[in-house]
Residue, then its C-alpha position, 0 to 999 in steps of 0.5 A: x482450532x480447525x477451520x474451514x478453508x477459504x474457496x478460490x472464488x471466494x478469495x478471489x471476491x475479496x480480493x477484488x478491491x484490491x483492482x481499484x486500490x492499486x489503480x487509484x495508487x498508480x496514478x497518484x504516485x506517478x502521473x499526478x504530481x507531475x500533471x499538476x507541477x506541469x500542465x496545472x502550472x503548481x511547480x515541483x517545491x509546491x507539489x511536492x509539499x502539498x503531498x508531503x503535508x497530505x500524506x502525514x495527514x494519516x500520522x492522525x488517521x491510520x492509527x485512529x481509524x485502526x483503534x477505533x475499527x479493533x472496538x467497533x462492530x455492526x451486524x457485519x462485524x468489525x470491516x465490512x462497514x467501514x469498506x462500504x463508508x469509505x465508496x462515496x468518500x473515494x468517488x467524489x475525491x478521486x473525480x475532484x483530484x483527477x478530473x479538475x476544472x479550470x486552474x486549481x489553485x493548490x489549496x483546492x489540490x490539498x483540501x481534496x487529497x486530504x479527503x482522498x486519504x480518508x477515504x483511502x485509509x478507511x478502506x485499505x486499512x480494514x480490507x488488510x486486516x478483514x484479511x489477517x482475520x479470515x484465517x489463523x494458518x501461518x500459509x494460508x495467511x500468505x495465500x490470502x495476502x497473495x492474492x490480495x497483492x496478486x490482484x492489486x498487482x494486475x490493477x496496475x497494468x490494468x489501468x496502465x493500459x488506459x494511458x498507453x491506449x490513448x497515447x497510441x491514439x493520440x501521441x502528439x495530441x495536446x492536454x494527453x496527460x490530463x486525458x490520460x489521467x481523467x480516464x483513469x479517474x473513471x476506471x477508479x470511480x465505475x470499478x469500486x463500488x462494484x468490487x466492494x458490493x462483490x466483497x462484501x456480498x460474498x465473503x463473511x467475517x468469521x464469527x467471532x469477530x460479530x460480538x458488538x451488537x450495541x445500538x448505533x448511538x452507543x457505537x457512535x459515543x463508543x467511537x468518540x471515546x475512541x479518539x480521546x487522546x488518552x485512549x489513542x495513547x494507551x493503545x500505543x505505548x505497548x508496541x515500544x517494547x513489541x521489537x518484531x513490531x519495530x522491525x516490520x514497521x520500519x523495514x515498510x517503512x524504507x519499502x515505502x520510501x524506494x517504491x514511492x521515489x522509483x514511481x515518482x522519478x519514473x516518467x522523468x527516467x523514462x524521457x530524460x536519461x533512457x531518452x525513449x519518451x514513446x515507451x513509457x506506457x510500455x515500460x510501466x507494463x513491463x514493470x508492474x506485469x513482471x511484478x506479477x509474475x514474481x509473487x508466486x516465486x517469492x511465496x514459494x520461497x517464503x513457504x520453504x525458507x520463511x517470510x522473513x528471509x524471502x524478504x532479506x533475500x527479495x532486498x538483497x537482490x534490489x540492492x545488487x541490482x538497482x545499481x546496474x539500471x544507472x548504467x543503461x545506455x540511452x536510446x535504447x529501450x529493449x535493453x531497458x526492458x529486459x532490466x526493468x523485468x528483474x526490477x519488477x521484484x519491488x512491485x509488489x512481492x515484499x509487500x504481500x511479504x510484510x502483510x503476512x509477517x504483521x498477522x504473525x506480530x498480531x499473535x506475538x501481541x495477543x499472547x503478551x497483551x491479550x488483545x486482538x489488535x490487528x486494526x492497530x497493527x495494519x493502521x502502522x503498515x499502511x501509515x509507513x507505506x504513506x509517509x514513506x511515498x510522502x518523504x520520497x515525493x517532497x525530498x524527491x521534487x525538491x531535490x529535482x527543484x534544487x539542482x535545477x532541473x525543469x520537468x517541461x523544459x531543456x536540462x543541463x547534463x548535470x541536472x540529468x545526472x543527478x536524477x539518474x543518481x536519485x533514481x538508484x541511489x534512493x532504492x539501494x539505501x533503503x533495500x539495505x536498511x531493510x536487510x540489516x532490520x529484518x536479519x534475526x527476525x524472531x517470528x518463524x513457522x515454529x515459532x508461529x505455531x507455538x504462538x497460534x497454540x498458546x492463543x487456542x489453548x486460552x480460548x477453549x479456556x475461555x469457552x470452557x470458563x463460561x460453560x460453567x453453571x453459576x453456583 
């Protein structure tokens, strides 16, 4: 069925939330846990399990929250709504969690993150599948998660550069970390509403994705229906025998676990084992900028071999490479730069990868069920992704915790050590569990297309069906 192609201007609207969802994830897998099991005083175990226990929090969230967006609509179809809901919840959590008063006490780092995720699951997880549904073409859903990636990408370095202006300012200033963390905090709080109003502004859901025009009550008595355990279960059960499904879920799920651990470890790398402190703002520029740059490459790549051999082949190389950055010579941080430029292959390339591949598992879904589960399916992406950085921070601070090793203070070389192992161990295992669960991936072009005509064929069946007069 034909289409109108979405305009680059208005692609580019849409994907503009993707600026502050990446600024706000930066800094929360990478400068929070460390400011408050340093400076906030809470310890690596107690943070690591406050992030553990926070991030599994959305085992409840992400798979409610994506059931009930699949059912309920408003005049703005099944996304839009809940991405504007979710502005307020995100700026006061994000000024609570980055911006704190006094001494916060854990409980006071927990109640607020919870809240954060909520926030953060209600406005990722609809912005992924407003996405999914705003073409059926097997490239265009590449092109338009590409530039959702492509721009939450550049939110990265974007907000990077915060900490590194300041850090160039004020290097030996005390309380940096805190500023560095507060004034990224702003960026998050003053560029979202601004990027939603503009999303939502000027770019529509397709048509037929406005079907519920159902007073507010019934949505709101709908939505309770919807969180009945029995319901959540039964929206559930038939993903066991969906296997492109498992393959895709689990592979993000390693993909969680590496990037989290690479972020969680990286300060720690930069001052300890590299021994080049002053570069770490630059280091993180280098990372995330090179991470940009490889998005177009491994699209063209998906274009001529496949999504899910572009995959195999971005972690193929993650697992041969990842390996040579525990041989880096300390003190020397040209050397460190040109390694971390082919590192940046796990910023974001395989993520604008596994999007694309889970709108193709949507189609698989629909010609098996006839349901149209795109929330659902995203909720499980965005749910792996979380409790993949959960394990990693938790399993990462304790075991850091456990060989002795002192964020703060002096370390022994055994303790270096053993973060320098953690560092390229964690991502080589988990980019090799992601070859073997993508090799043999069911879901092609052909094959896509063939599931695109069979889905077609239905609706002008459908349309055709209701067209007849009533005898």
């Amino acid at each position: 069925m034909s289409q109108d192609r979405l305009s680059t201007p208005r692609l580019i609207a849409f994907a503009g939330p993707a600026i502050p969802i990446a600024a706000l994830g930066l800094p929360l897998a990478v400068f929070i846990p460390q400011l408050f099991a340093g400076p906030m005083g809470l310890g690596l175990s107690t943070v690591g399990t406050i992030f553990l226990i926070a991030r599994f929090w959305d085992v409840i969230t992400d798979p409610v929250m994506g059931a009930v967006s699949d059912q309920i609509s408003s005049k703005w179809g099944k996304r839009r709504h809940w991405i504007v809901a979710a502005v307020p919840i995100l700026v006061v959590s994000v000024f609570m969690v980055f911006i704190p008063q006094n001494s916060p006490s854990a409980w006071y780092l927990f109640g607020w993150l919870i809240l954060l995720y909520v926030g953060w699951t209600m406005l990722t997880l609809s912005h992924l599948s407003w996405g999914a549904e705003l073409d059926d073409d097997y490239d265009q859903r590449s092109r338009i998660q590409g530039f959702r990636e492509g721009f939450a990408i550049l939110g990265i370095p974007l907000v990077m550069m915060i900490p590194v202006a300041i850090e160039s300012f004020s290097p030996e200033s005390e309380g940096l970390l805190r500023t560095q963390v507060a004034a990224m905090g702003w960026f998050v709080i003053l560029l979202l509403p601004l990027a939603v109003f503009l999303a939502v502004r000027t770019v529509s859901e397709r048509d037929q994705f406005k079907k519920d025009k159902r007073p507010i009550g019934e949505q709101t008595n709908a939505i309770v229906r919807q969180l009945s355990f029995k319901r959540i279960k039964d929206a559930l059960v038939p993903l066991k025998s969906n296997n492109a499904l498992q393959r895709v879920v689990a592979s993000d799920f390693f993909s969680g676990i590496s990037g989290a651990s690479l972020g969680t470890l990286f300060l720690y790398e930069v001052r300890f084992v590299w021994e080049a402190e002053a570069w770490s703002g630059r280091f993180l520029l280098i990372y995330f900028f090179a991470g940009l740059a490889f998005v177009p490459i491994l699209l063209k790549l998906s274009y001529k071999i496949g999504k899910h051999r572009a995959l195999i082949t971005a972690a193929g190389f993650n697992v041969c490479f990842v390996p040579i950055v525990y041989f880096l010579p300390p003190g020397q941080p040209l050397i460190v730069a040109a390694a971390l430029v082919f590192l940046g292959v796990n910023v974001g390339s395989v993520t604008i990868l596994y999007r694309a591949i889970m709108a193709d598992v949507g189609d698989w879904d629909e010609v098996q069920t006839g349901k149209r589960r795109t929330g659902l399916f995203y909720s499980l992406l965005t749910f792996t992704q979380k409790t993949g950085g959960a394990i990693a921070v938790g399993s990462v601070f304790w075991t850091l915790d456990a060989i002795g090793f002192q964020p703060t203070g002096e370390n022994t070389p055994g303790a270096i050590q053993g973060l320098a192992l953690l560092f390229v161990g964690i991502p080589m295992v988990c980019n090799a569990m992601v070859v073997i669960l993508m090799w043999g991936f069911p879901i092609d072009l052909a094959k896509q297309q063939e599931l695109r005509r069979i889905i077609d064929e239905r609706k002008v069946e459908e349309w055709e069906s209701d067209q007849r007069p009533i005898l």
